[in-house]
DORO-11510 format. One record per residue (C-alpha): residue number from 1; residue in one letter; chain; y negated, x, z. Coordinates in steps of 0.5 Angstrom, whole numbers, padded with zeros to 4 digits. Layout:
BEGIN
  pos  code  unit     yy     xx     zz
  NUM     a     A      Y      X      Z
...
***
This chain:
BEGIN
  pos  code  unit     yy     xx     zz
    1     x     A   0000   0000   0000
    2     x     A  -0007   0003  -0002
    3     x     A  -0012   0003   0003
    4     x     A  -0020   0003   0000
    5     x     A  -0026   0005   0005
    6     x     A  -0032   0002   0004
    7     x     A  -0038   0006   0006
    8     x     A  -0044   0002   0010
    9     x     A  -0050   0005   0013
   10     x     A  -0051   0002   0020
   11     x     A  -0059   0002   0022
   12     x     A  -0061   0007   0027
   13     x     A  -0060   0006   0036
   14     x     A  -0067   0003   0038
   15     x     A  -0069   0009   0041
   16     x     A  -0072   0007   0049
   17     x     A  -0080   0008   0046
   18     x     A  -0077   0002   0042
   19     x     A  -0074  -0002   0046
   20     x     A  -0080  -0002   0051
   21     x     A  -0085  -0004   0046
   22     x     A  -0087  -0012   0046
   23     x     A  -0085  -0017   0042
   24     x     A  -0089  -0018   0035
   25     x     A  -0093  -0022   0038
   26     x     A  -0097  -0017   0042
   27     x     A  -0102  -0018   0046
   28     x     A  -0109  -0016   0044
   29     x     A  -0113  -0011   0049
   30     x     A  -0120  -0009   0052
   31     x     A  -0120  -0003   0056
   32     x     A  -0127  -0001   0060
   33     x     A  -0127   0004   0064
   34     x     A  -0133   0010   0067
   35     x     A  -0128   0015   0067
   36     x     A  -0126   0017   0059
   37     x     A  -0119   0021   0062
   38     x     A  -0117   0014   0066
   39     x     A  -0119   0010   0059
   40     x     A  -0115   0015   0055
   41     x     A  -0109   0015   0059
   42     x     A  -0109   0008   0060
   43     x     A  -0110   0006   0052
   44     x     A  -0104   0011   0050
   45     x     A  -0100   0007   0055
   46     x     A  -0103   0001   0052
   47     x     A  -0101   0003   0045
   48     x     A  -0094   0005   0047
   49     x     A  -0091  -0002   0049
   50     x     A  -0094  -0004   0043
   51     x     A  -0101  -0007   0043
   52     x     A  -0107  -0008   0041
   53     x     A  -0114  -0004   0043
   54     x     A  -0121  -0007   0042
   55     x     A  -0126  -0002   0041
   56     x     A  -0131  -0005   0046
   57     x     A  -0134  -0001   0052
   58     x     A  -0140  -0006   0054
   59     x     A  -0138  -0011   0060
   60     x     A  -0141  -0018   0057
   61     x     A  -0139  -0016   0050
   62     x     A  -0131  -0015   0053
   63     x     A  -0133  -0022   0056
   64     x     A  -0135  -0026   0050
   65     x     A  -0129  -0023   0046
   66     x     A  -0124  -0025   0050
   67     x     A  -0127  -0032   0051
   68     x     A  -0126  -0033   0044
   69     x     A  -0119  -0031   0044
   70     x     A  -0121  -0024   0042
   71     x     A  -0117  -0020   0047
   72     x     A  -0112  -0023   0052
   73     x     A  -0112  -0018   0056
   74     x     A  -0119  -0014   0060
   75     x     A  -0118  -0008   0063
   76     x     A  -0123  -0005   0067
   77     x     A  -0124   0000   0072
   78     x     A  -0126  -0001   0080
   79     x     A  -0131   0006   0080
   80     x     A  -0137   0006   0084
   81     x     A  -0136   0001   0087
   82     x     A  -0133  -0005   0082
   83     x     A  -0140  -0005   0079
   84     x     A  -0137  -0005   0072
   85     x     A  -0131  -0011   0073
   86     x     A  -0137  -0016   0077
   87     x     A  -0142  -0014   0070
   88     x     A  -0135  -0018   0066
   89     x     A  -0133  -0023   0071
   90     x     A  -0140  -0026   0071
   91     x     A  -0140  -0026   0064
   92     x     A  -0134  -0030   0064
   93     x     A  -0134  -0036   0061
   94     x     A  -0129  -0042   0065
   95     x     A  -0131  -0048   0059
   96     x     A  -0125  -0052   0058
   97     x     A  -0126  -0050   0050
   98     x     A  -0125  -0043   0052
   99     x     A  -0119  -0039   0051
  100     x     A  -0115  -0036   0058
  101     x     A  -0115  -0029   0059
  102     x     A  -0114  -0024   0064
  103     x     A  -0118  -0019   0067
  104     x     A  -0113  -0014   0071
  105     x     A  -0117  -0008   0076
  106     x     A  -0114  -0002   0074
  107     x     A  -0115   0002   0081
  108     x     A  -0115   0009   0083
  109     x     A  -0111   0012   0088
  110     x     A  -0117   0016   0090
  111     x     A  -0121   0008   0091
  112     x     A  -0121   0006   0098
  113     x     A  -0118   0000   0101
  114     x     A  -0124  -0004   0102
  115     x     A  -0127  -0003   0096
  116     x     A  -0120  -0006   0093
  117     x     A  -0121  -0012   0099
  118     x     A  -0128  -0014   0097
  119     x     A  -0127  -0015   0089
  120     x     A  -0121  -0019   0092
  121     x     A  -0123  -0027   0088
  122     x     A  -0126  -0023   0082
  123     x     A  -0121  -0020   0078
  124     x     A  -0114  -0024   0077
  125     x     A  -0109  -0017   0077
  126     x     A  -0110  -0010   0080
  127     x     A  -0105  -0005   0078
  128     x     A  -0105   0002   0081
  129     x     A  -0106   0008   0077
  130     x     A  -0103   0013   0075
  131     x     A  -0098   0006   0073
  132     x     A  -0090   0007   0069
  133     x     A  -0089   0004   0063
  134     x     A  -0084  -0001   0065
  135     x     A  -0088  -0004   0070
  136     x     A  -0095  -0004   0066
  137     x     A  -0090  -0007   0060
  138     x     A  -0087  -0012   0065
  139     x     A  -0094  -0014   0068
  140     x     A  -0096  -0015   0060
  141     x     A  -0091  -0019   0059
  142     x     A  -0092  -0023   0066
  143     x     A  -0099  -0024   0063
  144     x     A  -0096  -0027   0057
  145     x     A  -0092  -0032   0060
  146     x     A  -0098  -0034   0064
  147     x     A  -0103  -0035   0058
  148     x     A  -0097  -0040   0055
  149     x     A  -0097  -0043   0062
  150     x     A  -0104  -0045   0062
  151     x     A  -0105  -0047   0054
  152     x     A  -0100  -0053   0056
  153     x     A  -0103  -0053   0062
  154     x     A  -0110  -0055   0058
  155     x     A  -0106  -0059   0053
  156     x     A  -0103  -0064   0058
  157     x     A  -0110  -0064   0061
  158     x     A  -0113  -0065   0055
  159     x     A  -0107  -0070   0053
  160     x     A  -0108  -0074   0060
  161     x     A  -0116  -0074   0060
  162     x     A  -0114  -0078   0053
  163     x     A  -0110  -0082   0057
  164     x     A  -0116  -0084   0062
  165     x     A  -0121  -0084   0058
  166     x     A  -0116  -0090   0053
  167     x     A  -0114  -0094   0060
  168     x     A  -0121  -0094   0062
  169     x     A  -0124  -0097   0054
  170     x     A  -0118  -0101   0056
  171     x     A  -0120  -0104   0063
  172     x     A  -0127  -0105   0060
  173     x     A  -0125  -0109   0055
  174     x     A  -0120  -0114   0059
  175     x     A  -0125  -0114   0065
  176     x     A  -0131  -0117   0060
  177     x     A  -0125  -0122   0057
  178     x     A  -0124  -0123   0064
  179     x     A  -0131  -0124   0065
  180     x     A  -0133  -0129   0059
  181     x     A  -0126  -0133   0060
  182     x     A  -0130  -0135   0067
  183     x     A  -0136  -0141   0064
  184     x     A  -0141  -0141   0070
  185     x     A  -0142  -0148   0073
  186     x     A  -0148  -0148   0077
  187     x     A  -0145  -0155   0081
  188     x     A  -0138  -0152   0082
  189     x     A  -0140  -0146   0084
  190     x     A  -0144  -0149   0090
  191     x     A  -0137  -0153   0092
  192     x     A  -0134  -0147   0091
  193     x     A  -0133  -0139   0096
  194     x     A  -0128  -0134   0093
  195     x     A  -0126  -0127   0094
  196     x     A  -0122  -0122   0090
  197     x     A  -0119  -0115   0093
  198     x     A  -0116  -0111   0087
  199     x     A  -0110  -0107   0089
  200     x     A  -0110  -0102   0083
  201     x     A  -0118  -0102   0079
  202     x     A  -0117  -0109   0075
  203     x     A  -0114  -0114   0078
  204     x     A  -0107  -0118   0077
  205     x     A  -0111  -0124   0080
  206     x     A  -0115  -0129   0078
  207     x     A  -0119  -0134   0080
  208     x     A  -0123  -0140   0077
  209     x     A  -0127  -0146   0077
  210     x     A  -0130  -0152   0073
  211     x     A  -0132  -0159   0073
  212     x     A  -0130  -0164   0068
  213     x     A  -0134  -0169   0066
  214     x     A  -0132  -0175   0070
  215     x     A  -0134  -0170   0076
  216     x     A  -0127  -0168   0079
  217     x     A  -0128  -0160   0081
  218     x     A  -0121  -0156   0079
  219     x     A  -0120  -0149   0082
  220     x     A  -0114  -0144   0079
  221     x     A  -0112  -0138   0083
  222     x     A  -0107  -0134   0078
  223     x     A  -0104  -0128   0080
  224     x     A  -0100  -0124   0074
  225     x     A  -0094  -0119   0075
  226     x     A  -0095  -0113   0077
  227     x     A  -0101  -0110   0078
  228     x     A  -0107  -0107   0073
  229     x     A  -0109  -0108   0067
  230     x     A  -0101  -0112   0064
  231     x     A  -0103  -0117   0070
  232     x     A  -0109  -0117   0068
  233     x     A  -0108  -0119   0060
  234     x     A  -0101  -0124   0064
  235     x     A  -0107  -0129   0067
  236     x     A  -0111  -0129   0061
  237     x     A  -0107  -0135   0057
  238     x     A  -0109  -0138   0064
  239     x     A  -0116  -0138   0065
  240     x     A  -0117  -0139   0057
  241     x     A  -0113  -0146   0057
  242     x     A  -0116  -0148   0065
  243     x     A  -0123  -0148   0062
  244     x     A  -0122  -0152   0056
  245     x     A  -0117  -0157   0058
  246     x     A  -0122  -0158   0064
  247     x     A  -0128  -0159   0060
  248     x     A  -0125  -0164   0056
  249     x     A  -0122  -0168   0062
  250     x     A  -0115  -0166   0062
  251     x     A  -0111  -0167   0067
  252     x     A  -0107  -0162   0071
  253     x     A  -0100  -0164   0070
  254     x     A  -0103  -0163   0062
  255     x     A  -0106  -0157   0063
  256     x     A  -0100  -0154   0067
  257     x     A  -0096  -0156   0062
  258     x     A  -0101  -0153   0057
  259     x     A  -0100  -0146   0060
  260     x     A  -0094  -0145   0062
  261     x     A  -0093  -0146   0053
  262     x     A  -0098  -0141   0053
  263     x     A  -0096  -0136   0058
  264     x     A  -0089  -0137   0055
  265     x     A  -0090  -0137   0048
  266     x     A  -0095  -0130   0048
  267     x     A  -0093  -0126   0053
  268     x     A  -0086  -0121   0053
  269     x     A  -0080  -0125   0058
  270     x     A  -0081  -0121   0063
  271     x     A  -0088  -0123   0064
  272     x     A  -0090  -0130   0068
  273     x     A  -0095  -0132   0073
  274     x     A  -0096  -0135   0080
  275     x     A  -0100  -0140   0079
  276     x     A  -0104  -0146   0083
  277     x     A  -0108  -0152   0081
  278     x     A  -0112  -0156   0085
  279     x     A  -0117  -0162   0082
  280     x     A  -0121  -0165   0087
  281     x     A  -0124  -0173   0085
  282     x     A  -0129  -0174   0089
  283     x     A  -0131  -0181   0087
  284     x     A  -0124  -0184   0088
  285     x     A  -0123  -0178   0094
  286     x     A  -0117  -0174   0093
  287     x     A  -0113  -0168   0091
  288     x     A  -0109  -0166   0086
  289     x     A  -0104  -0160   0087
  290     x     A  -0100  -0157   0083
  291     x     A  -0097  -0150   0086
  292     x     A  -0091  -0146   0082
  293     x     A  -0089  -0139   0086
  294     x     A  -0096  -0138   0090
  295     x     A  -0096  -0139   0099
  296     x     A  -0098  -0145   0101
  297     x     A  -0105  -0149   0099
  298     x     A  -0109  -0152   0105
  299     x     A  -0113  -0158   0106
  300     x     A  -0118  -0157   0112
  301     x     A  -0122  -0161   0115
  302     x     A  -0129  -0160   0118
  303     x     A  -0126  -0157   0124
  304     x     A  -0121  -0153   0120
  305     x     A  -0115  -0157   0123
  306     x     A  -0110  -0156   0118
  307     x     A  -0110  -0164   0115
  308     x     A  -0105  -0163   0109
  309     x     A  -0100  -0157   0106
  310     x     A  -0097  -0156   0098
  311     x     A  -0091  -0150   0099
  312     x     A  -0090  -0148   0093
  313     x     A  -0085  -0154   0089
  314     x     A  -0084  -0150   0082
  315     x     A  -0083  -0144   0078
  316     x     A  -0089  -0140   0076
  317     x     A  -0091  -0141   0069
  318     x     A  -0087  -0138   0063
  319     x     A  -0081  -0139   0067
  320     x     A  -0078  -0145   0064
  321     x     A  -0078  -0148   0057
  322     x     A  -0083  -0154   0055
  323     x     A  -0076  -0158   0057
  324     x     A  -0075  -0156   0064
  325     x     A  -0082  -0156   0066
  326     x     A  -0084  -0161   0072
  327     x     A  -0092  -0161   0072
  328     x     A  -0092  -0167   0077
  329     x     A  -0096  -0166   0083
  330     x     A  -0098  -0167   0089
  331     x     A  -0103  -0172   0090
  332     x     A  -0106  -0173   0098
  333     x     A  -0113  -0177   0100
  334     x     A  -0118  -0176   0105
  335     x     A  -0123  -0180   0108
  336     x     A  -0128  -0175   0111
  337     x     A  -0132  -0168   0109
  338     x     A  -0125  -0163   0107
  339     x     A  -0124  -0156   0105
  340     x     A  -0118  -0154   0099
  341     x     A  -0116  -0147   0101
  342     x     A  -0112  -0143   0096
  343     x     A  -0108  -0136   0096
  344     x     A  -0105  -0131   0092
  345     x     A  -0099  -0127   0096
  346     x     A  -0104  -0120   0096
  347     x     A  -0107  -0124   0102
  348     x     A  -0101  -0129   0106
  349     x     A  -0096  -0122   0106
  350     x     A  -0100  -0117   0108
  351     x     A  -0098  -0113   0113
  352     x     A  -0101  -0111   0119
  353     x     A  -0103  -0104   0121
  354     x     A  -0098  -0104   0126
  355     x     A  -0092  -0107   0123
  356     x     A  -0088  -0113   0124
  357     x     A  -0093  -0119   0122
  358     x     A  -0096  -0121   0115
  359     x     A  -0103  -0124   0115
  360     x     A  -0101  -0130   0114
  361     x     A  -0097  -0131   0120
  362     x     A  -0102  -0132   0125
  363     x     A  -0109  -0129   0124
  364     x     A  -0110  -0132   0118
  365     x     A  -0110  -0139   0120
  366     x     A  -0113  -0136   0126
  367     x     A  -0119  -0135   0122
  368     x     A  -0119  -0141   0117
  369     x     A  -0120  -0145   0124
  370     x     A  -0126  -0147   0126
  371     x     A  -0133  -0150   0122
  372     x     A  -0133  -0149   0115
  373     x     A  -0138  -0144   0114
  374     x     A  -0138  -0138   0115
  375     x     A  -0130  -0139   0114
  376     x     A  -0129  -0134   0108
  377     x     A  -0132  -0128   0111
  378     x     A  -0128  -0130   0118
  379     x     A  -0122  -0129   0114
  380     x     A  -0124  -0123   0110
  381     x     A  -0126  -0119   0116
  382     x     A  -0120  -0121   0120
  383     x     A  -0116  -0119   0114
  384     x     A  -0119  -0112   0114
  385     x     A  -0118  -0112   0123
  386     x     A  -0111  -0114   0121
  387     x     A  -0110  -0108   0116
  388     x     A  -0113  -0102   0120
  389     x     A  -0117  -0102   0114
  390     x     A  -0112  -0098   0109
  391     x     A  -0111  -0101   0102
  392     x     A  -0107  -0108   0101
  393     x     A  -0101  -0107   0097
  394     x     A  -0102  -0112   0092
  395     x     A  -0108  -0117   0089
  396     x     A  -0111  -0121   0094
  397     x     A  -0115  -0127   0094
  398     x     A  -0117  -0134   0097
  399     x     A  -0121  -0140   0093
  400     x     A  -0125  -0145   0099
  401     x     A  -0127  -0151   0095
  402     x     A  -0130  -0156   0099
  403     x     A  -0128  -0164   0098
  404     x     A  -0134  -0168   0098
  405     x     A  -0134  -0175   0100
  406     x     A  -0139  -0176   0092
  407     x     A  -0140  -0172   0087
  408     x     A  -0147  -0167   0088
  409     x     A  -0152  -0169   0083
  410     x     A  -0153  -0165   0077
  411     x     A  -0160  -0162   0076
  412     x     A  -0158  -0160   0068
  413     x     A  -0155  -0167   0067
  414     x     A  -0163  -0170   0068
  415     x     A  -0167  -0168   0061
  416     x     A  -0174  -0164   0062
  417     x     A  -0179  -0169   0063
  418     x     A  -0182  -0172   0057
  419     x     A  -0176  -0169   0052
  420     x     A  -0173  -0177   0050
  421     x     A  -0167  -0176   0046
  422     x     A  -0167  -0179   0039
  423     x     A  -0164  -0185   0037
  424     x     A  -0158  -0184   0033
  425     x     A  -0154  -0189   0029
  426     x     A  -0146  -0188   0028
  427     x     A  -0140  -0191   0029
  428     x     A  -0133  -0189   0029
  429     x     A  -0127  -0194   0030
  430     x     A  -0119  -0192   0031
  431     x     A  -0113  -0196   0031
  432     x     A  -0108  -0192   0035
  433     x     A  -0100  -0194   0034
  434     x     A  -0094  -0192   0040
  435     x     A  -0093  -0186   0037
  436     x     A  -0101  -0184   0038
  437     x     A  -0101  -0186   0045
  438     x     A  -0095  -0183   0046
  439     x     A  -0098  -0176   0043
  440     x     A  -0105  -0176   0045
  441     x     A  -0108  -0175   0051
  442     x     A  -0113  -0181   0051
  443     x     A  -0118  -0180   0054
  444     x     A  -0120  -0173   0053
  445     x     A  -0118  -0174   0045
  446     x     A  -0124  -0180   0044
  447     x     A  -0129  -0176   0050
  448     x     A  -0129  -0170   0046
  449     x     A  -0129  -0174   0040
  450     x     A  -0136  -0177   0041
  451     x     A  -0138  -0171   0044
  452     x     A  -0138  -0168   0037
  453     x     A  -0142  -0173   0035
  454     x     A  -0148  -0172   0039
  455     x     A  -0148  -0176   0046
  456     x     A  -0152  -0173   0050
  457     x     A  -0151  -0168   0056
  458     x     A  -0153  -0172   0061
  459     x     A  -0150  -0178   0058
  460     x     A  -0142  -0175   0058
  461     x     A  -0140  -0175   0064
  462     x     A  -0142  -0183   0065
  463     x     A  -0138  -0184   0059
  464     x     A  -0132  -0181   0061
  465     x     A  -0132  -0185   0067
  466     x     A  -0132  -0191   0063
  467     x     A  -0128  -0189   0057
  468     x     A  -0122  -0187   0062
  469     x     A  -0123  -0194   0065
  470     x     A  -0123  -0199   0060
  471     x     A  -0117  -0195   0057
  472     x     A  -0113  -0194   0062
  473     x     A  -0113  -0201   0063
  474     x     A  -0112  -0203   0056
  475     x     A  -0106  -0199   0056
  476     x     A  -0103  -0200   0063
  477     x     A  -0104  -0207   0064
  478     x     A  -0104  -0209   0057
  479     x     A  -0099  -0206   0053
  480     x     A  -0094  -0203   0058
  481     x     A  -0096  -0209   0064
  482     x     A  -0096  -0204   0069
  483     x     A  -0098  -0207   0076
  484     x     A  -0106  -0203   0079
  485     x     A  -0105  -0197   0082
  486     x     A  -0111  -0198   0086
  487     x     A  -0110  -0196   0094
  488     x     A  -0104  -0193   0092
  489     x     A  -0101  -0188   0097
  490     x     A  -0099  -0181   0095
  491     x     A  -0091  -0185   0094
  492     x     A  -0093  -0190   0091
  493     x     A  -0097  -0187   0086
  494     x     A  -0091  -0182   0084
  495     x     A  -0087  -0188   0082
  496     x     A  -0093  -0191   0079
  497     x     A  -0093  -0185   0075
  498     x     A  -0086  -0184   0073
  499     x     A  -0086  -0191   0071
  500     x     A  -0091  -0191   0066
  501     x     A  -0088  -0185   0063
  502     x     A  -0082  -0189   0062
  503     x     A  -0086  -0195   0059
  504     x     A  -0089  -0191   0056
  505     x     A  -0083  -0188   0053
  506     x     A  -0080  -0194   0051
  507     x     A  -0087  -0197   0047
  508     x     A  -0084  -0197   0040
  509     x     A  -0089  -0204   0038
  510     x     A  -0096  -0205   0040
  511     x     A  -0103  -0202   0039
  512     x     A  -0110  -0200   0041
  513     x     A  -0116  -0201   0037
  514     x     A  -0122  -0197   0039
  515     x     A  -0130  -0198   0036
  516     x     A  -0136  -0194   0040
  517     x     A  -0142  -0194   0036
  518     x     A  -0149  -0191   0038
  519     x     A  -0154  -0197   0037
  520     x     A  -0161  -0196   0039
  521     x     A  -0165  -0203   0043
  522     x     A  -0173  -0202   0043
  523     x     A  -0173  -0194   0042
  524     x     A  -0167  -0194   0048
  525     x     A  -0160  -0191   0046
  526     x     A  -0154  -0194   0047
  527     x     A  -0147  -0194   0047
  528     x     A  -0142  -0199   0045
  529     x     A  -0136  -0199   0047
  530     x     A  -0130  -0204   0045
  531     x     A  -0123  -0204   0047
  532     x     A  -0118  -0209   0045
  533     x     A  -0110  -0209   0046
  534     x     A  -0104  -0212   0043
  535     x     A  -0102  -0214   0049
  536     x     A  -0102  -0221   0051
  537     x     A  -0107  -0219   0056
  538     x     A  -0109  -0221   0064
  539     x     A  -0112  -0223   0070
  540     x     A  -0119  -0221   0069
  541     x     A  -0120  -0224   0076
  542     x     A  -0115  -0220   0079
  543     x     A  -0118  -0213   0078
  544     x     A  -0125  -0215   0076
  545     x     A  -0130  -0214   0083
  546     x     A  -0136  -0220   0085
  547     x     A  -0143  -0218   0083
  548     x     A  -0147  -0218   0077
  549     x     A  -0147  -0213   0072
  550     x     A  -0152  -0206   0075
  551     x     A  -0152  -0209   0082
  552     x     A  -0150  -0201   0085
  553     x     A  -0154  -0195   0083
  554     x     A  -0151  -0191   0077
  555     x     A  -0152  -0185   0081
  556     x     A  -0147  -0188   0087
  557     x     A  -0141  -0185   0086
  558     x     A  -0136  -0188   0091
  559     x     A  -0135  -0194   0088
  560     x     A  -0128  -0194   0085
  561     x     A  -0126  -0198   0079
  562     x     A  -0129  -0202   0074
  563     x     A  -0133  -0202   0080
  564     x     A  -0136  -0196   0078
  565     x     A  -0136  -0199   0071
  566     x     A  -0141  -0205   0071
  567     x     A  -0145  -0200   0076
  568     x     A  -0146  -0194   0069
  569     x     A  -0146  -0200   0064
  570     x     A  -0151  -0205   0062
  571     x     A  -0146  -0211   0060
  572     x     A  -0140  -0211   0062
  573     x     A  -0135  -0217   0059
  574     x     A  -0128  -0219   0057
  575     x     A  -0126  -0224   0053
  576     x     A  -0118  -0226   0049
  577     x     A  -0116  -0226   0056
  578     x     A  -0117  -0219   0058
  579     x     A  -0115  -0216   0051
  580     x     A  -0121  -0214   0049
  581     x     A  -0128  -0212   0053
  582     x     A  -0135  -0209   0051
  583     x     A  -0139  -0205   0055
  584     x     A  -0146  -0203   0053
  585     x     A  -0147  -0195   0056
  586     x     A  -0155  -0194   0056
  587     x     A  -0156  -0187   0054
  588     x     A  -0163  -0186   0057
  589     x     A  -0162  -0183   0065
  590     x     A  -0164  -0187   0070
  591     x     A  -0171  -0186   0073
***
């Protein structure tokens, strides 16, 4: 068997000079010294390990070349007292924009000890000369390996900063969102004190109130999961469908409805939030709640005895499906001067500084007892004697609203003296079947509809009142032949509701006819109002209240009914044996 030999030439054994030079990417260096003997010593090492000299010999120079990158690393000498390392240490630039260079003391031996301890916080090394190679080699490497650190120390700064400055644009944008959902009401604002403590810098809660036109004062309290923006952004759905269904007189069972597809609809599955509504009727003196996921409601009274309490009967919003949603609420009346109060889980479940308690378990009802003014700042300054004054855990907020015994007058309602409102001649005229009075809230439906056409401000909330009556009557008495539901109690006014929800469910024959037109009599406006039902009709007598037309004020809220009715209207007449009634609604305020 013939072998063949093949030649190969093998590169050469790195000789130890080779192996002890730094990588390619070595660094550049600056070398400063009084004595030339130190410098080229210094400088021939330097070269020997493989880096780079910059020939610079003037302090501020070598300072401003290595702030732009130039050189990595400064060497300077500590001679006569480190005169020329404090000239580049103050020239040294710390911007942010500059590049990290380290400046190394080369010490002597003959240098005494203090001179070295009084440049301690100047330089960033000290090395001793005479040095070995391999210790400034290594040093060289160490100050590589630090450079690297800090340029991804100062990247993740930068990045971070990026990310401050995204969540602050952020928060500002949510918080004018926030800001703008809350319509001002001048009148609901006086019924009404809150007080919001976020956990984080945007709160997850939220608080609102608003007037409808026929003067019920709603109250919301929302409080999102989480805490900060995400929260944030869960309550906006809320707010935005609070002060548009509260405007156009919507109910709460409709508007809870309304939110929860909202909620369910825009925000991710995992997003829900905690929610309670009150409305309080000051004219027929009652408060509805709705309460899903927060603590319990509160009705107090003057004193600040605990009169009613709503514990939580339902899922937050954006849990259930439109079919397993209940928006039922609970109903209560009072008969005297009380307070709604509403809570979000921030304040009820914070705990005490000591432990063992949370808030609500005494302190804050010790502080809710007791006149009702000054009762929030009460509960504010125990929540904070509570807590030792360390920050809450959560969101915290609380919502007082006063309930009346009649609504407050409306400064903006009465127009400026001498501005009388131009006649206006319209008229709109509907025809509703089943399926529209089963798909329409009524009330707000037609209210908001005459609105765009032009009634006055000051005019709207009368014209709700009368618009809910009449239609209401039509409906429940004449089509679906409910019973009154006038003096009811909390009990029988659920299965009042739940009976004409049934009915009305059922209704598959029937309508209501509807013209409103806007007519004007010696340069006074006025509204006429016409209702008529299919139905076989009533007992006018039975519902209709003694007194002629106009006998109370117009501005006396606490009449009830068609009572009120025959007090806002001009005339106020039935005929077909209670199926149809025209009202006459005067424009003009009254003096």
């Amino acid at each position: 068997m013939d072998i063949a030999f093949t030649s190969r030439t093998l590169p050469p054994t790195p000789t130890t000079t080779q192996r002890g030079r730094l990588s390619k990417s070595a660094a550049n260096v600056i070398v400063l010294d009084e004595s030339s003997a130190v410098r080229r010593q210094l400088c021939g090492l330097i070269k020997a390990i493989g880096a780079s000299i910059l020939d610079i010999e003037d302090a501020e120079l070598a300072a401003l070349a290595a702030d732009r990158g130039e050189a990595e690393v400064v060497f300077c000498g500590v001679g006569e007292g480190g005169v020329l390392l404090r000239e580049v240490a103050a020239s040294r630039s710390h911007r942010h924009d500059t590049r990290p260079w380290d400046l190394v003391a080369i010490v002597p031996v003959s240098v005494a000890d203090s001179v070295v301890e009084s440049l301690d916080g100047i330089a960033d090394d000290f090395l001793s000369m005479p040095i070995a190679m391999a210790k400034l080699r290594a040093r060289m490497r160490h100050y590589g390996r630090s450079r690297s650190y800090l340029k991804k120390l100062e990247v993740q700064q930068e990045t971070l900063r990026r990310y401050q400055d995204e969540a602050e644009e952020e928060q500002r944008i949510a918080s004018h969102l926030i800001s703008r959902m809350d319509a001002h009401d001048p009148v609901a604002a006086r019924l009404t004190r809150a007080w919001i403590a976020p956990a984080h810098q945007l709160s997850g809660d939220v608080v609102a109130v608003a007037r409808a036109p026929d003067d019920r004062v709603n109250l919301l309290l929302a409080d999102g999961t989480g805490h900060g923006l995400a929260a944030a952004i869960s309550v906006l759905p809320v707010t935005e469908v609070f002060h548009r269904m509260t405007e156009r007189g919507f109910d709460v069972p409709t508007m809870v409805a309304e939110m929860n597809r909202k909620v369910r609809s825009f925000m991710p599955a995992d997003r829900f939030v905690a929610c309670v509504v009150a409305s309080i009727d000051m004219r027929e003196r009652h408060v509805d709640v709705w309460n899903g996921g927060c603590p319990p409601a509160r009705l107090l009274d003057a004193d600040g005895q605990v009169l009613r309490i709503w514990h939580s009967r339902h899922l937050a919003l954006g849990i259930l499906d439109g079919s397993a949603f209940d928006a039922s609420v609970e109903r209560v009346a009072y008969r005297a001067q009380a307070q709604v109060v509403l809570v979000s889980d921030g304040m009820s479940e914070a705990d005490g500084f000591g432990g063992g308690q949370q808030f609500a378990d005494v302190a804050m009802l010790e502080a809710l007892s007791g006149p009702a003014d000054g009762r929030l700042t009460r509960v504010v300054r125990s929540l904070n004697v509570f807590s030792g004054g360390k920050p809450l855990r959560d969101d915290a907020s609380i919502v007082l609203g006063d309930c009346l015994l009649a609504p407050p007058a409306d400064p903006a309602a009465v127009p400026e003296p001498g501005r009388v409102a131009t006649p206006s001649h319209w008229l709109l005229e509907l025809r509703l079947g089943p399926d529209q009075l089963r798909r329409l809230a009524l009330v707000p439906f037609i209210s908001g509809t005459l609105d765009q056409l032009g009634v006055p401000r000051h005019a709207r909330s009368n014209l709700f009142c009368v618009l809910a009556e009449l239609l209401n009557n039509a409906v429940d008495h004449g089509l679906l032949k409910l019973e009154s539901s006038l003096g009811l109690g909390e009990a029988e006014h659920e299965r009042f509701i739940q009976a004409r929800a049934e009915r009305m469910s059922a209704l598959t024959s029937g309508s209501l006819w509807i013209r409103v037109a806007a007519e004007s009599r010696d340069g006074s406006p006025f509204l006429q109002i016409e209702v008529e039902d299919s139905g076989t009709g009533f007992d006018v007598g039975s519902i209709m209240p003694p007194g002629p037309v106009g006998t109370a004020s117009a501005g006396d809220r606490t009449n009830r009914g068609l009572a009120l009715v025959r007090a806002l209207c001009d005339d106020l007449r039935f005929d077909q044996d209670g199926r149809r009634v025209v009202a006459l609604l005067p424009l003009t305020p009254a003096l």
